[in-house]
C-alpha positions as CSV (number, residue, x, y, z in Angstrom):
1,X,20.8,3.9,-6.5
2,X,23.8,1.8,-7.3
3,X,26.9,2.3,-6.1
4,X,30.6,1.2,-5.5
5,X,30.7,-2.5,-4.8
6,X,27.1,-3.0,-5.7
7,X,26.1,0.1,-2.8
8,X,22.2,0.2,-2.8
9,X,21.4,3.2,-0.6
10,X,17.6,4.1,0.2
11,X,16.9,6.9,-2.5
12,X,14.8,10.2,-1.5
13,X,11.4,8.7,-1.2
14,X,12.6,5.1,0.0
15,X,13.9,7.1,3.2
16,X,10.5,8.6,3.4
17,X,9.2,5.9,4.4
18,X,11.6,5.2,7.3
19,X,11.2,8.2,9.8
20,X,7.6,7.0,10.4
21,X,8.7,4.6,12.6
22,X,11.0,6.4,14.5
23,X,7.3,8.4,15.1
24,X,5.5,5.7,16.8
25,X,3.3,4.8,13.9
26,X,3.7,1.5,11.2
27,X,4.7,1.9,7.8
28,X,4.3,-2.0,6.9
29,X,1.9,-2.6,3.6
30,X,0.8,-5.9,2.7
31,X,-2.1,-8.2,1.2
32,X,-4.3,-10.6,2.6
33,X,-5.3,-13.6,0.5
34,X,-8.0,-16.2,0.5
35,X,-6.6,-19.6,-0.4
36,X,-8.1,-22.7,-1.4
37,X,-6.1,-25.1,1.1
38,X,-6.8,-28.7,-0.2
39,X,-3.1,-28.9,-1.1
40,X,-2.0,-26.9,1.6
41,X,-3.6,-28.8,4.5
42,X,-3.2,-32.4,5.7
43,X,-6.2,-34.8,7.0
44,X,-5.5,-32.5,10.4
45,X,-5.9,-29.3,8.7
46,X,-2.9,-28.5,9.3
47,X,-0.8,-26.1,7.3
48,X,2.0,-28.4,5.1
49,X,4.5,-25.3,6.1
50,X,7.4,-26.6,4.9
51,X,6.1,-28.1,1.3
52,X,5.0,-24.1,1.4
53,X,8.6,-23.0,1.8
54,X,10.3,-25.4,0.0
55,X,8.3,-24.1,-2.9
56,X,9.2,-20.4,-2.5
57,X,12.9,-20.8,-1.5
58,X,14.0,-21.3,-5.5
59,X,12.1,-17.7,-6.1
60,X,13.7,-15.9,-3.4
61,X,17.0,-14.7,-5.8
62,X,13.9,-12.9,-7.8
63,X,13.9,-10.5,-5.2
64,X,17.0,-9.7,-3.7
65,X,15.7,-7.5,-1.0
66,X,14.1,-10.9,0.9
67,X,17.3,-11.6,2.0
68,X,18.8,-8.0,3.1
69,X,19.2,-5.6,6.2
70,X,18.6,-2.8,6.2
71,X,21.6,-0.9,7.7
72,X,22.4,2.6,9.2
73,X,25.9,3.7,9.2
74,X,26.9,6.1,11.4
75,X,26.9,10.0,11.0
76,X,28.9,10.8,8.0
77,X,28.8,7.5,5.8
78,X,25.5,8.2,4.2
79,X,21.5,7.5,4.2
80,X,20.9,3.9,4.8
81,X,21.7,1.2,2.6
82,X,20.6,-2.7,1.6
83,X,23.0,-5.2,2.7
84,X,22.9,-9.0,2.6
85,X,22.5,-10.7,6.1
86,X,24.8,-12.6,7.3
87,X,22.4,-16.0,7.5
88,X,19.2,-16.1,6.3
89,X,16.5,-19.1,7.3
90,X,12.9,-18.8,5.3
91,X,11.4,-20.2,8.7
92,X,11.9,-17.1,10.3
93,X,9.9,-15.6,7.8
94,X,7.3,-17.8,7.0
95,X,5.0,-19.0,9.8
96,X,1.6,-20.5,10.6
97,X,-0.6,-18.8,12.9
98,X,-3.8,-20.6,13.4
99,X,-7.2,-19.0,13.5
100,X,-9.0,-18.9,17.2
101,X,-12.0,-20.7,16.9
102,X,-15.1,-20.0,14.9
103,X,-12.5,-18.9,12.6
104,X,-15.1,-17.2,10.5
105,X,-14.0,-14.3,8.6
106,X,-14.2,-11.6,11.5
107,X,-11.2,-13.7,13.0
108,X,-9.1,-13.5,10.3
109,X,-9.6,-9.8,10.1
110,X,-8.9,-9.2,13.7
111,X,-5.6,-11.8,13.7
112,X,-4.4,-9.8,10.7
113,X,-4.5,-6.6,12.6
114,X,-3.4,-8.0,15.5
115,X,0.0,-9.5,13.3
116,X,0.1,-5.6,11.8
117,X,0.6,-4.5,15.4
118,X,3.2,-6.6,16.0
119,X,6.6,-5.0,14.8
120,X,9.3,-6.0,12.1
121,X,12.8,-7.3,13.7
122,X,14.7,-5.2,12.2
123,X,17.6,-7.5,13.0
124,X,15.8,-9.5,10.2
125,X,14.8,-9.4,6.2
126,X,12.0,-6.6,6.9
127,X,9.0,-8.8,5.7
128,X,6.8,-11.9,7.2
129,X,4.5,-14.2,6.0
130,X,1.7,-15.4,7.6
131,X,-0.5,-18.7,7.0
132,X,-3.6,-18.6,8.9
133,X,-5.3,-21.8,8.9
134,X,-9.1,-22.5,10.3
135,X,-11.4,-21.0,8.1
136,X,-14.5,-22.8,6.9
137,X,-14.3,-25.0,3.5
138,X,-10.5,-25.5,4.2
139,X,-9.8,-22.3,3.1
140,X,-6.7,-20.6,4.7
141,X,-5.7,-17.0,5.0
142,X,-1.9,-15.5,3.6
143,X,-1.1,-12.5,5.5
144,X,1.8,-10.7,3.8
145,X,3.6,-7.6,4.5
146,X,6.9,-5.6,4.6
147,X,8.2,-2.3,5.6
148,X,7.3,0.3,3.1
149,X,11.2,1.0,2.3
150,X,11.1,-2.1,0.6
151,X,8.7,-1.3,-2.1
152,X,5.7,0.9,-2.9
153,X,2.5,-0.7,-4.0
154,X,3.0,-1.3,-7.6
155,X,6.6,-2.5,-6.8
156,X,5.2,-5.0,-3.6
157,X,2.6,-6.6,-6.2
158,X,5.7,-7.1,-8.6
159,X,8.2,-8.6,-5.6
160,X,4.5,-10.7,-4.8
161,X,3.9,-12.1,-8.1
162,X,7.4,-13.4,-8.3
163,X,6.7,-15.5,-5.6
164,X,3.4,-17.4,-7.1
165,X,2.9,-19.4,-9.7
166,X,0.8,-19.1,-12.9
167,X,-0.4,-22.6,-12.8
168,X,-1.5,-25.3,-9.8
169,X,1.4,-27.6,-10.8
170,X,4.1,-26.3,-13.0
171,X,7.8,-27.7,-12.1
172,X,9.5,-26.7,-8.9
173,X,13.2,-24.3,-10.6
174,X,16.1,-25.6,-8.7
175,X,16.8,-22.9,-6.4
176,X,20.3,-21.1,-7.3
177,X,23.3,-20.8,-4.6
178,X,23.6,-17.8,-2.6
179,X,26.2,-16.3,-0.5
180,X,25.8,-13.1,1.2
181,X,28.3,-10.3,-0.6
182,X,30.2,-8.7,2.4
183,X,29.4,-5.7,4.1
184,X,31.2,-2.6,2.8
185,X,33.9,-1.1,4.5
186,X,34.1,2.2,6.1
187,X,35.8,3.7,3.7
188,X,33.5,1.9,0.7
189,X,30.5,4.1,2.7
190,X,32.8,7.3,3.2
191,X,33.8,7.4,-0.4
192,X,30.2,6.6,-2.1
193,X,28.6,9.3,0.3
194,X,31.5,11.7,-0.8
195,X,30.7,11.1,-4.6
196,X,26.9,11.2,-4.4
197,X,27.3,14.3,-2.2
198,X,29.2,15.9,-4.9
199,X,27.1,14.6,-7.8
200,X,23.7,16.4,-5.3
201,X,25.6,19.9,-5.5
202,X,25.9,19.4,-9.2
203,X,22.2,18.4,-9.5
204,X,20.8,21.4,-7.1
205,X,23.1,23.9,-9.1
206,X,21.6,22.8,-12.7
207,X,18.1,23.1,-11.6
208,X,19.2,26.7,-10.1
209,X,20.7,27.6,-13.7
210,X,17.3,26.3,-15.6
211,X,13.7,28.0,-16.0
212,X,10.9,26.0,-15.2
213,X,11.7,22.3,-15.8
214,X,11.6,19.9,-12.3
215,X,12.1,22.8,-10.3
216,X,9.0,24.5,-11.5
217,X,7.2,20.9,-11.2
218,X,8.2,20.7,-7.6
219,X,6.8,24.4,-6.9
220,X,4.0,23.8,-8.4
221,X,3.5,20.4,-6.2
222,X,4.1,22.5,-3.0
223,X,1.8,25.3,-4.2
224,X,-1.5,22.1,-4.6
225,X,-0.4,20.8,-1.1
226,X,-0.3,24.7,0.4
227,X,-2.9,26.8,-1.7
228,X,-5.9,25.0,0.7
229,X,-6.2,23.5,3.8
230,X,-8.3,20.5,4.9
231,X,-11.4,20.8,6.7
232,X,-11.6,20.1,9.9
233,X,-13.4,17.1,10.9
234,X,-13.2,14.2,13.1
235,X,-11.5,11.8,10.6
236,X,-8.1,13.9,11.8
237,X,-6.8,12.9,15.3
238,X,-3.8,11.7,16.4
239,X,-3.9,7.8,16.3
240,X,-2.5,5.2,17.8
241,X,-1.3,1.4,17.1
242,X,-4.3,-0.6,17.0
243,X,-5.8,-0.9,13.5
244,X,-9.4,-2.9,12.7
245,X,-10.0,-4.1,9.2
246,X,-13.2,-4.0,7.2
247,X,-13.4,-5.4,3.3
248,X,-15.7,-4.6,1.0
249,X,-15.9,-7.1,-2.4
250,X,-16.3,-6.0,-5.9
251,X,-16.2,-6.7,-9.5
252,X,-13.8,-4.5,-12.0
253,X,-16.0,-5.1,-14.9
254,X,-18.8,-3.2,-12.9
255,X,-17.0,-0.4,-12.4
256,X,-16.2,-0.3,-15.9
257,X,-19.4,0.0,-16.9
258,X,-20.2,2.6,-14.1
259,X,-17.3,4.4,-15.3
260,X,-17.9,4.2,-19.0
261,X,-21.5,5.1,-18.4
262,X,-20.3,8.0,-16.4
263,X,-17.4,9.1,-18.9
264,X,-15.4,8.7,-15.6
265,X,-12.4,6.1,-14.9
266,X,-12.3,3.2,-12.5
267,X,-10.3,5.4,-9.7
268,X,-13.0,7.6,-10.0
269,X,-15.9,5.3,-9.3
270,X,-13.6,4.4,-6.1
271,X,-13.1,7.5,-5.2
272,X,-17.4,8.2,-5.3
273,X,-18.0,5.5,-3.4
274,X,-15.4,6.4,-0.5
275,X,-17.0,10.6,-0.6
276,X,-20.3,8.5,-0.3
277,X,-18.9,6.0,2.4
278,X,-17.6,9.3,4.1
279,X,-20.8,11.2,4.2
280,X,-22.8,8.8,5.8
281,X,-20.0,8.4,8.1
282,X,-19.6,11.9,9.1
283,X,-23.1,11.9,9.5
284,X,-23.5,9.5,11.7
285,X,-21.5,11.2,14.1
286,X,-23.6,14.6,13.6
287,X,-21.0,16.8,11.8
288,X,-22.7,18.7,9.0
289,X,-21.6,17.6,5.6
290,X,-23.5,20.6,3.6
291,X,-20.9,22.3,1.8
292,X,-18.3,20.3,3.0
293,X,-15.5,18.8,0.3
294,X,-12.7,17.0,1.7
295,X,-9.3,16.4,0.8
296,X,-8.3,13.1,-0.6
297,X,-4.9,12.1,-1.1
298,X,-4.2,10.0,-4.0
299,X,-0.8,8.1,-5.4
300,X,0.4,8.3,-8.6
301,X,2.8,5.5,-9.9
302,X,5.7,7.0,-12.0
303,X,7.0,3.5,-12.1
304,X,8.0,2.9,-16.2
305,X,9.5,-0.7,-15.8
306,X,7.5,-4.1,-16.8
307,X,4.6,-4.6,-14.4
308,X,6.6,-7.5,-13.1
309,X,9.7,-5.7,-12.4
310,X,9.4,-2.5,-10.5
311,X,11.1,-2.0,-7.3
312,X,11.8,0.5,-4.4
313,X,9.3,3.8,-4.4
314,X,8.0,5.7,-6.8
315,X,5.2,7.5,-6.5
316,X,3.6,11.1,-7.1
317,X,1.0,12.2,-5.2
318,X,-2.1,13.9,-6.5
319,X,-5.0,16.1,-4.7
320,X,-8.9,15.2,-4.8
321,X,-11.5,17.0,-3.2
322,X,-14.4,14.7,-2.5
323,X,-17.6,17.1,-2.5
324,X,-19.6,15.0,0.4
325,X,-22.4,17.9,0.5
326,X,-23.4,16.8,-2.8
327,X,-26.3,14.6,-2.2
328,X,-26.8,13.3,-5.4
329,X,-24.1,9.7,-6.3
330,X,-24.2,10.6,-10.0
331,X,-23.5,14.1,-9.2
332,X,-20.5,13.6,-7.5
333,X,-19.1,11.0,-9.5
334,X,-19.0,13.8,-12.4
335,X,-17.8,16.0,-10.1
336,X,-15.2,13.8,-9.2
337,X,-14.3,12.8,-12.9
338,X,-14.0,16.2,-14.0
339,X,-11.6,17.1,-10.9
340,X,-9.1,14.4,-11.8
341,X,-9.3,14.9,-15.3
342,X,-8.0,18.4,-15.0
343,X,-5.5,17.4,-12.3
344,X,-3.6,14.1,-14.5
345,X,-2.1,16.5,-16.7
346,X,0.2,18.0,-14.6
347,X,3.5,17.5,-14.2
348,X,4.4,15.3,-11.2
349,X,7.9,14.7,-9.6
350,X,8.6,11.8,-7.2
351,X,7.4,12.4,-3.7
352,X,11.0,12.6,-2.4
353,X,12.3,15.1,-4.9
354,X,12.7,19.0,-4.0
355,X,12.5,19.9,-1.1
356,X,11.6,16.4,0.3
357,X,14.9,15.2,-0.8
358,X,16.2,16.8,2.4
359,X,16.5,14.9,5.7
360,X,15.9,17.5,7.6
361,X,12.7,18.2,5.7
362,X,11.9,14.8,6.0
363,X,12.2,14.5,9.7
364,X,10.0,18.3,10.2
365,X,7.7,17.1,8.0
366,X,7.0,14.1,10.5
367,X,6.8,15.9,13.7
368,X,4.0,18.0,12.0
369,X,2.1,15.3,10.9
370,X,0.0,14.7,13.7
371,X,-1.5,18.0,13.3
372,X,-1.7,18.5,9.6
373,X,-4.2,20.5,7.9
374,X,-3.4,19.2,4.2
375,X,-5.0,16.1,3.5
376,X,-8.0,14.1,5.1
377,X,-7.1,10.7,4.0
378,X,-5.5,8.6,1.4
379,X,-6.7,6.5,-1.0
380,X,-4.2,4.0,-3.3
381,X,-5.5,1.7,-5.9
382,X,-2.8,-0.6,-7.3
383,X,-3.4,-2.7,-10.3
384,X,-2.8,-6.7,-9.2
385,X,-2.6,-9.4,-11.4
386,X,-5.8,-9.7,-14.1
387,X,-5.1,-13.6,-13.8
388,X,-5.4,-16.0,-10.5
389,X,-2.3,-16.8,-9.1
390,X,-1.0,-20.2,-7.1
391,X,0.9,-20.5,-3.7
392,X,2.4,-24.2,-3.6
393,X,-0.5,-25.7,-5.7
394,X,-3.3,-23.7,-3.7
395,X,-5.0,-21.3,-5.7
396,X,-5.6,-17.4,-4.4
397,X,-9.2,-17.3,-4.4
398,X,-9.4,-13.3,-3.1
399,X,-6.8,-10.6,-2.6
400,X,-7.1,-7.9,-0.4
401,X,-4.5,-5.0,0.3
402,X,-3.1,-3.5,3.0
403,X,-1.8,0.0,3.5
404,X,-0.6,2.1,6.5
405,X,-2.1,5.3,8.6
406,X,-0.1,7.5,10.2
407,X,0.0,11.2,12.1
408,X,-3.9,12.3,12.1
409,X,-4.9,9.9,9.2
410,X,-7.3,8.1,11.0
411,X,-8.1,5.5,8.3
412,X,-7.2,5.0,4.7
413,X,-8.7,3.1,2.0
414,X,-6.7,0.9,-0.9
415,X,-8.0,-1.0,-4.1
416,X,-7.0,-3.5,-5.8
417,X,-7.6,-5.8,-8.7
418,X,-7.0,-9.6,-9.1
419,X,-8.2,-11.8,-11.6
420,X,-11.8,-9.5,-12.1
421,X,-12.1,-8.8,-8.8
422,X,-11.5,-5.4,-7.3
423,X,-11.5,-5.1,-3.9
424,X,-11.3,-2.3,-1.4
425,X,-10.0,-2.9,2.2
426,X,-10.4,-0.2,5.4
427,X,-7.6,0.3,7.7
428,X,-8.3,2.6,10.4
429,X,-7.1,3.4,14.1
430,X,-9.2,1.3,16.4
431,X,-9.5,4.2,18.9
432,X,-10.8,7.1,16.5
433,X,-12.7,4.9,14.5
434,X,-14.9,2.5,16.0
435,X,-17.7,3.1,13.8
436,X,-16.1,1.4,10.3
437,X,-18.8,-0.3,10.1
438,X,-21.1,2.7,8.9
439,X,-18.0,3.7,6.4
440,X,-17.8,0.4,4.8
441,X,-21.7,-0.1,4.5
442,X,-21.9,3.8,3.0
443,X,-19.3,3.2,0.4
444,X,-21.6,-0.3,-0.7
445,X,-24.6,1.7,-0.4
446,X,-23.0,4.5,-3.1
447,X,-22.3,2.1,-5.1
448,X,-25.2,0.7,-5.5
449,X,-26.6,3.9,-6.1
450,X,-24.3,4.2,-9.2
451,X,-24.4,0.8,-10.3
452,X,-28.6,0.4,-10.2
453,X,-29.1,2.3,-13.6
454,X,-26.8,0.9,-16.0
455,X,-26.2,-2.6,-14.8
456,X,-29.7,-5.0,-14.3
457,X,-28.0,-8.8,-13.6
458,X,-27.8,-9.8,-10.4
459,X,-24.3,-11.5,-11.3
460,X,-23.3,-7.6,-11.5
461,X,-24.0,-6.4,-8.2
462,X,-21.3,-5.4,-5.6
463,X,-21.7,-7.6,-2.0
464,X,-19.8,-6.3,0.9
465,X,-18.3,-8.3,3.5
466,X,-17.5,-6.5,7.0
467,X,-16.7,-7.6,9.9
């Protein structure tokens, strides 16, 4: 939302994303990439940091919010706000953490979590970027995140992209000058809190004096959350701040023609294999799964820019039930289908609109989360680039992304696509979910199940990597 001065405050679903960590639990989101480092390392294998930065530095004006605070005013000036820092040194931001020795694949998982756990400086630019040298074949591992206020998924793949090249050697831009625009004043915040406090009265009494409209949308959006309640099951306990990592590799052109063959979508080939991941998880730990249909949480991107140029949040959210008791793959993938089928076509405001547009909703919403009874988990897929991308010559050979548990959520799983791939990761709380490994291995195993009757090359089939 601009403002006076160029004012950027946090809209209504931006500051969602903030009270999380005032809770204790990490709302940072990310990717993890593969590289191919022969231009990245020297005859040491070490990582050629600096050739890295100098080669993202002219990009950085591309995305403003690399270089910004993010600042609280005191009581009465308004919801947080975007503001330049003072100084900003890329070094700060982009680092080299080397992988302890065999530096297999299971290390680079585990130093990723370990980086997840380690808080943000919110004195700094909330992002980091890490280079993780020591895999085998010279390959080296990109760890990138940044607070979720910064972007939502669709958005952080747009602020990513702008960072990577198209090519292994196209010419280094001259980098533009920046200066950091100066704070605003008191009265700058007093003043644009006044008008957009004025401008909210005159929005909440136009929706009183219509019929239906986004009012009605936002009813109907609490009635879906409210009208059911989760079962209860063991993948709801309060969590804590370790996470563990598990991938699991794919091809998007075989769920297409799972999906196709199905009369189904992508998302809902995903969505089969997690309910199939989940029941052999479940299972595993002796809870009964007959008759039992979770609830899934799934964003919906209302974002209408170019692919390349969304920013902030923007999401709706949309309800799934997964039907683990049916036994049958095929089964529930139609199942599945037909559910979100019927649910797309509703109308679907922003996940900070109504009565989430409140603080004070916000902030109660929070303190019931870690003993909510609405969803079981969440599952995001986010579209990535259908072309590979290049980091300072070295070409991304995987990407991977990263999303963030909070409250009960004891794991969540997120999707995405890069260049034909499309790859799922695991996130989970390391104390309530020790067991990934049966999750991860149940969602390859379902779809395989799907995949065996309509696709016969062995170039087709899905291979799962855990560790």
């Amino acid at each position: 939302m601009a403002g006076p001065r160029g004012l950027e405050r946090l809209t209504a679903q931006d500051l969602l994303m903030l009270w999380a960590d005032d809770f204790g639990w990490s709302e940072d989101i990310g990717v993890l990439a593969i590289l191919d480092g022969a231009r990245l390392l020297d005859a040491d294998g070490r990582v050629r940091v600096d050739e890295v930065r100098r080669r993202l530095q002219p990009r950085l004006h591309l995305v403003p919010r690399l270089r910004q605070l993010l600042y609280r005013p005191r009581w009465g000036l308004g919801w947080p706000l975007w503001v330049d820092a003072a100084s900003f040194d890329l070094a700060d931001h982009v680092r080299v953490h080397p992988l302890a020795p065999p530096g297999d694949e299971a290390q680079l998982l585990a130093a990723c979590a370990e980086l997840y756990r380690r808080r943000l400086d919110p004195a700094r630019p909330l992002w980091e970027a890490w280079l993780l040298p020591g895999l085998p074949g010279r390959q080296v591992g990109l760890f990138l995140r940044a607070h979720h206020t910064l972007a939502d998924g669709v958005a952080g793949m747009a602020a990513f992209g702008a960072l990577l090249d198209l090519g292994a050697d196209p010419p280094v831009p001259v980098a533009p000058a920046w200066a950091p625009a100066p704070p605003p004043s008191t009265g700058d915040l007093l003043r644009d809190n006044l008008r957009r406090r004025l401008r909210g009265l005159g929005r909440g009494l136009s929706a009183l004096a219509r019929a239906g409209g986004p009012r009605g949308a936002s009813l109907g959006v609490w009635r879906e959350f409210l009208a059911e309640r989760a079962p209860r099951t063991s993948l709801n306990r309060p969590i804590g701040a370790d996470r563990r990592l598990a991938v699991v590799r794919g091809r998007l052109e075989v769920a297409r023609v799972v999906a196709h063959a199905h009369r189904a979508k992508v998302n809902d080939v995903v969505l089969a294999a997690v309910a199939g991941g989940l029941r052999q998880l479940l299972a595993g730990r002796g809870e009964d799964v007959r008759e039992l249909a979770l609830r899934v949480m799934v964003p919906v991107s209302l974002h209408r820019e170019q692919p390349g140029r969304a920013s902030g949040n923007r999401d709706a959210v949309m309800l799934v039930p997964l039907p683990l008791g049916e036994p049958d793959p095929v089964r529930r993938l139609e199942l599945i289908a037909a559910e979100t089928a019927a649910r797309k076509g509703r109308a679907r405001p922003p996940m900070g609109g109504g009565l989430f547009g409140l603080v004070a909703v916000q902030r109660a919403w929070y303190r019931l989360l870690a003993r909510q009874r609405t969803v079981n988990l969440v599952v995001t897929n986010v579209p990535g680039p259908p072309v590979p991308l290049y980091l300072a010559g070295a070409r991304l050979l995987e990407l991977f992304p990263v999303a963030a548990i909070m409250g009960n959520l004891t794991l969540a799983v997120a999707v995405l696509s890069y260049a034909g791939q499309l790859n799922l990761t695991v996130i989970a709380d390391r104390d309530t979910c020790p067991d990934l490994e049966v999750f991860a291995q149940g969602m390859q195993a379902a779809l395989d199940d799907l995949e065996r009757p309509v696709c016969h090359t062995g170039a087709m089939r899905w291979n799962l990597l855990l560790r």
